[in-house]
C-alpha positions as CSV (number, residue, x, y, z in Angstrom):
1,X,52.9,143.5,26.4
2,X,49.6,142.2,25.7
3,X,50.9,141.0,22.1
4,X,53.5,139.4,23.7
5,X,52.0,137.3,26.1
6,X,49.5,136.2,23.6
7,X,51.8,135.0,21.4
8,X,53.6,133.0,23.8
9,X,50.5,131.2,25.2
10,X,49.2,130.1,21.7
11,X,52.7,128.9,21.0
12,X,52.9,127.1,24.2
13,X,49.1,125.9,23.6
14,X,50.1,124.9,19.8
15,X,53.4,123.0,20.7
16,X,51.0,121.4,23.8
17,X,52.8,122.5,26.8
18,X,50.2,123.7,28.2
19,X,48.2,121.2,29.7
20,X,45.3,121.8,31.8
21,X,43.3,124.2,31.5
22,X,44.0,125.7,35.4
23,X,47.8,126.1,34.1
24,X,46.3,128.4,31.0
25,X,44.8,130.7,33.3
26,X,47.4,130.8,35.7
27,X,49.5,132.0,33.0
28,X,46.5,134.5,31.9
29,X,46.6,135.6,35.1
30,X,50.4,135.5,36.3
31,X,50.9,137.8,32.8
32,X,54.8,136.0,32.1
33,X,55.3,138.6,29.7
34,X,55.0,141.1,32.8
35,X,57.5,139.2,34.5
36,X,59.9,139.2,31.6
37,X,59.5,143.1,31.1
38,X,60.4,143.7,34.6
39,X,62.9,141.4,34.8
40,X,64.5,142.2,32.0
41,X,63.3,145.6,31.3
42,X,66.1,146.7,29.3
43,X,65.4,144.0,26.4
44,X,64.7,144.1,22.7
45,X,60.9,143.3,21.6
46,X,62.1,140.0,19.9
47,X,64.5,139.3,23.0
48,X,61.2,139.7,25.2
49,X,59.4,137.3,22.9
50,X,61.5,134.5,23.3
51,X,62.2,135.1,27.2
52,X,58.4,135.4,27.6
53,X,58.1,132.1,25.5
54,X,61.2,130.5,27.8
55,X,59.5,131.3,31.0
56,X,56.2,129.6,29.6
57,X,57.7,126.5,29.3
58,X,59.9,126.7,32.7
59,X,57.0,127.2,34.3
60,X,55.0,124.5,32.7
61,X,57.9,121.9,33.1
62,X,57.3,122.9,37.1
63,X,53.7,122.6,37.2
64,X,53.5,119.3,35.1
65,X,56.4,117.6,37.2
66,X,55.4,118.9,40.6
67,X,51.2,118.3,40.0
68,X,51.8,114.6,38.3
69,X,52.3,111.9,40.6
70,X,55.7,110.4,39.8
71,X,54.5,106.9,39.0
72,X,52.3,108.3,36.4
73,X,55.3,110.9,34.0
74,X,54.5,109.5,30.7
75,X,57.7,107.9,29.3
76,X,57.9,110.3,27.0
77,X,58.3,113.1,29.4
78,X,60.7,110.8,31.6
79,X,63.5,110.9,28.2
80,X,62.6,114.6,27.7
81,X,63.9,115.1,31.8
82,X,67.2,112.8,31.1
83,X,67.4,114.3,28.0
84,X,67.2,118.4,28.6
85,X,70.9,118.8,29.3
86,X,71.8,116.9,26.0
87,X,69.1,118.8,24.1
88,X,71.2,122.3,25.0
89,X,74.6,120.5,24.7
90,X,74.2,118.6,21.9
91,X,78.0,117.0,22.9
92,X,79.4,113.8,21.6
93,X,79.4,111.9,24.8
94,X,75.7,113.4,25.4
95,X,73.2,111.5,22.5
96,X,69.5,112.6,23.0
97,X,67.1,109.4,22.7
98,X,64.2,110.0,19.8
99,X,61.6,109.4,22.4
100,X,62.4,112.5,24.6
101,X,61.3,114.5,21.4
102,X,58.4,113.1,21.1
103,X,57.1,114.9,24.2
104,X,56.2,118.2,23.4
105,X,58.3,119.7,26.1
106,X,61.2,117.9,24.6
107,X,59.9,119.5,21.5
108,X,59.7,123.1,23.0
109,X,63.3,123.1,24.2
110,X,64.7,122.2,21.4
111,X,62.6,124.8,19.4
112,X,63.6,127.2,22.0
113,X,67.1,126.6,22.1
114,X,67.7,126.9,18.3
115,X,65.9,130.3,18.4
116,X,68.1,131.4,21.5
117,X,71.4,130.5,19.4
118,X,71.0,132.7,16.5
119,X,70.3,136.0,19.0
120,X,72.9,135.4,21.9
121,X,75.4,138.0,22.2
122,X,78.5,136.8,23.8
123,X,80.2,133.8,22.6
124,X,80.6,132.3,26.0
125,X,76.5,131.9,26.9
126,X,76.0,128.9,25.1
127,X,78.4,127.2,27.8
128,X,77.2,128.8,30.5
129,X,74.0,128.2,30.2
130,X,74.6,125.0,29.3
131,X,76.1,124.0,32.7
132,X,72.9,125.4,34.1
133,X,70.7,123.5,32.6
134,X,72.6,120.6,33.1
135,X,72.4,122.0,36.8
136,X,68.4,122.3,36.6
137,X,68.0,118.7,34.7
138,X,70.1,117.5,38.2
139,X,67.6,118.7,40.2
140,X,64.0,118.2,38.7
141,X,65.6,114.3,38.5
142,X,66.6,114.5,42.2
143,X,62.9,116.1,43.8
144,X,61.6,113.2,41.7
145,X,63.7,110.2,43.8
146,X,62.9,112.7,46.6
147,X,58.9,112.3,46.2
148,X,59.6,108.4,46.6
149,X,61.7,108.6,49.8
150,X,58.9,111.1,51.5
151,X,62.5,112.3,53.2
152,X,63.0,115.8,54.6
153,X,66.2,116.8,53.4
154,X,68.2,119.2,56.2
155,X,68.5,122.6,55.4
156,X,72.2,123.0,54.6
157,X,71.7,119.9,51.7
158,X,68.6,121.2,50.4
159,X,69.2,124.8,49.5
160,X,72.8,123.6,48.1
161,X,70.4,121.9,45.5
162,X,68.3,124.9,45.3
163,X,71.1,127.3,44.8
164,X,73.0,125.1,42.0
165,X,70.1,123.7,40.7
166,X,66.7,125.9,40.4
167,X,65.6,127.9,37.3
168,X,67.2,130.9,38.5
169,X,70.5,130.7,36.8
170,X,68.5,130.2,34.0
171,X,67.0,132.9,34.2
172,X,69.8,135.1,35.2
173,X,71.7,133.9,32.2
174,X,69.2,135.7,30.1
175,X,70.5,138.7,31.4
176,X,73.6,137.8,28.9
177,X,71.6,137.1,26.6
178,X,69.6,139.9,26.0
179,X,71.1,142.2,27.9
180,X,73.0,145.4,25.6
181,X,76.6,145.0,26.4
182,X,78.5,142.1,28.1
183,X,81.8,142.4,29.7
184,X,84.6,139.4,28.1
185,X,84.3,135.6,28.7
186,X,87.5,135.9,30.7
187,X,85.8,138.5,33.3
188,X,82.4,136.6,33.1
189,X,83.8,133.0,33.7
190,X,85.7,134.7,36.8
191,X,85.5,133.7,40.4
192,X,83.4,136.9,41.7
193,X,81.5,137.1,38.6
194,X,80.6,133.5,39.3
195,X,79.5,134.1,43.0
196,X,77.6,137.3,41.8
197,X,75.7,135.2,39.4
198,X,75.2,132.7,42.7
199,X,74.3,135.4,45.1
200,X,71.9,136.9,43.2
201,X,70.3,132.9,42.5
202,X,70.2,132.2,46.2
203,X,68.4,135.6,46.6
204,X,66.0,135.0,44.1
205,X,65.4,131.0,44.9
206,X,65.1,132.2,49.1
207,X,62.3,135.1,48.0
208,X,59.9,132.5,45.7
209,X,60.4,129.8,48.6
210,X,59.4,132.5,51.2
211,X,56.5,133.7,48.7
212,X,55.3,130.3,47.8
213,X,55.4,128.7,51.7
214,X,51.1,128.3,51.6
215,X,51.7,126.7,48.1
216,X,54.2,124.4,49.2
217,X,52.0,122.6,52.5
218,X,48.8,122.9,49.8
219,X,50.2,120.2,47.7
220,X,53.6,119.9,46.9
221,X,55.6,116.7,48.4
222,X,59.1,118.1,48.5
223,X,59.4,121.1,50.8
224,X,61.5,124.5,50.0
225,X,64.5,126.2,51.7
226,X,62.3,127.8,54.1
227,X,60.5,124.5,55.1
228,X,63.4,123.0,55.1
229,X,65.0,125.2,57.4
230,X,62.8,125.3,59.6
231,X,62.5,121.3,60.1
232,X,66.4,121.9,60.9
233,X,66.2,124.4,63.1
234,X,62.3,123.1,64.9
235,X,61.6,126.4,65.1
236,X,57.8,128.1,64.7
237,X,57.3,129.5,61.3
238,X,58.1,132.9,62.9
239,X,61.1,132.2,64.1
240,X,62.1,131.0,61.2
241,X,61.3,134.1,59.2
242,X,63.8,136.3,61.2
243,X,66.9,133.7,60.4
244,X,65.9,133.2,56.8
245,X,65.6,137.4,56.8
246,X,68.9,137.7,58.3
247,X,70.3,135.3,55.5
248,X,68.9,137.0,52.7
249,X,69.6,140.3,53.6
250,X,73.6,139.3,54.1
251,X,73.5,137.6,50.5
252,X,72.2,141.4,49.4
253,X,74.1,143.4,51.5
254,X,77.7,141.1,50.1
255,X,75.9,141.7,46.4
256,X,76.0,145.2,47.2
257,X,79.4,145.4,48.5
258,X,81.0,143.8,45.1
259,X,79.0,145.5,42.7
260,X,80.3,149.3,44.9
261,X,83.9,148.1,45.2
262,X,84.5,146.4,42.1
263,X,87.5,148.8,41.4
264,X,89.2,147.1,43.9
265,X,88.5,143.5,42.4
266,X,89.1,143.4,39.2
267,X,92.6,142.4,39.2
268,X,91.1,139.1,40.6
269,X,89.3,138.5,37.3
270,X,92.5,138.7,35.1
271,X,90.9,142.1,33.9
272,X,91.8,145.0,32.5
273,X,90.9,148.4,33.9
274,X,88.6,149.2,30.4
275,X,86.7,146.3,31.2
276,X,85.2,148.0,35.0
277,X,82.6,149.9,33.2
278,X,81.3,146.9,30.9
279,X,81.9,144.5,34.5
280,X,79.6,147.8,36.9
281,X,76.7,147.6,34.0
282,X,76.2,143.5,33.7
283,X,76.0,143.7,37.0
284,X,73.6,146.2,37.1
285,X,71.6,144.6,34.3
286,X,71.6,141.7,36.9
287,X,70.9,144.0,39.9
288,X,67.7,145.0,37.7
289,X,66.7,141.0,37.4
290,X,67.0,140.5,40.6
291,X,64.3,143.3,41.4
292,X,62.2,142.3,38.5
293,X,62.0,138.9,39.7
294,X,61.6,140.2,43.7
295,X,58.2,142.1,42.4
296,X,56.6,139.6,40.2
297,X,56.9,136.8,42.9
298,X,55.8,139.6,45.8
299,X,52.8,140.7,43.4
300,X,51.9,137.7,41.2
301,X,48.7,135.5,42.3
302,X,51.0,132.4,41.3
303,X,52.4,132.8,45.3
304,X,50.5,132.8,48.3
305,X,52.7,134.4,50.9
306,X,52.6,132.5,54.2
307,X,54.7,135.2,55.8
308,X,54.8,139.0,55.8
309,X,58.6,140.3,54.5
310,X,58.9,142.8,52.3
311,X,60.6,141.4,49.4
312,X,61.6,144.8,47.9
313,X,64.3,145.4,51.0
């Protein structure tokens, strides 16, 4: 593990993603690779490479957007945002400008994305990741326009944003990637498998905002879900912990229901029955993401907890 993070962080240093030095210790002391493993503890040693490596450079694309004032993004990183969706597309209709690769984030992605190619498993990943980058590209452009308002957006328009739009279907999609078996496009591109992959994003997106709440009033402009909320609601911080408790632990408890009566959905995914025990182990794999992800954010020093909720429930 210690291999593994090392090698990500001189690649990230090397390539110059990196930045300050504060960022390189809080990736020192975060330990990404740890995040991948539990995450995705089921993955390859070269799978964990390159997730470790992809969760260095979503994380530094975070920091560098959300710590640089918006009036001074160098030009080059400005075409690398308009340009990330392009950069994992590649389409016709979607040409990427030669000065978004000139930033070496521009320059990571596109390194990243070529590895990521040759190693997926399932034919349809490419696509649906794409959309989500697309999705994430949306967003970091939006919180941008955002910072210039100073507007507080309501709760309900807000976490749509955060659900479609943050790195967790990202980093959910990596669970197709690396994960060992994959149930067929057909099942995967399916109306349940599509709000299992959304429930388990919400989850995830509700557990970093609730972990990161300190963070957010230390020095970030645009609030999160939780902050949001609560400026809906103008509730006190603890009243807003018991609704945004009582949300997340529906989303779980509806997670829980599909994944334990999924023999009684899968005619709605135009499946066959051979394909319930592929379907029950993806989302498994995802269950185990989900978990990973819930313990890194409860244990890493990258959040400061302004609330007490036991993320592991």
């Amino acid at each position: 593990m210690e291999e593994v993070q090392k090698q990500a962080l001189e690649w990230a240093r090397d390539i110059g993603i990196l930045g300050s030095e504060k960022f390189f210790q809080e990736c020192v002391d975060c330990g990404y690779a740890r995040c991948a493993s539990l995450a995705y503890p089921n993955a390859s040693l070269a799978d964990l490479s390159l997730v470790t490596r992809w969760i260095v450079f979503l994380f530094a694309v975070d920091v560098h957007t959300d710590e640089t004032p918006y009036d001074s993004l160098s030009p080059e990183y400005l075409a690398f945002l308009r340009n990330m969706g392009a950069t994992v597309s590649r389409k016709a209709n979607s040409p990427i400008e030669p000065e978004s690769l000139t930033s070496p984030f521009g320059q990571a992605l596109l390194e990243l994305w070529v590895t990521s190619r040759t190693q997926f498993k399932n034919p349809g990943w490419e696509r649906r990741f794409s959309r989500s980058f697309h999705e994430f590209q949306s967003s970091v452009l939006w919180e941008i326009a955002l910072r210039k308002t100073g507007e507080v957006p309501d709760y309900l328009t807000y976490s749509t944003y955060k659900l479609r739009s943050c790195v967790a279907p990202i980093g959910v999609g990596f669970v197709e990637l690396v994960g060992p078996t994959a149930p067929p496009d057909a099942v995967l591109d399916s109306f349940l498998m599509e709000n299992v992959r959304l429930l388990v994003c919400d989850l995830i997106s509700m557990a970093a905002d609730l972990g990161s709440v300190q963070r957010e009033h230390d020095f970030e402009a645009v609030p999160n879900t939780f902050t949001s909320l609560q400026h809906t609601l103008g509730t006190t911080p603890d009243e807003t912990v018991l609704h945004y408790t009582s949300i997340l632990h529906a989303r779980m408890n509806t997670l829980l229901s599909i994944r334990d009566r999924i023999d009684q959905f899968y005619p709605s995914m135009c499946a066959h029955e051979r394909h319930i025990p592929a379907t029950k182990d993806y989302i498994n794999e995802v269950i185990l993401w989900l978990g990973g992800s819930m313990e890194f954010i409860h244990q890493s020093h990258r959040y400061s907890p302004g609330v007490d909720i036991a993320l592991e429930s």
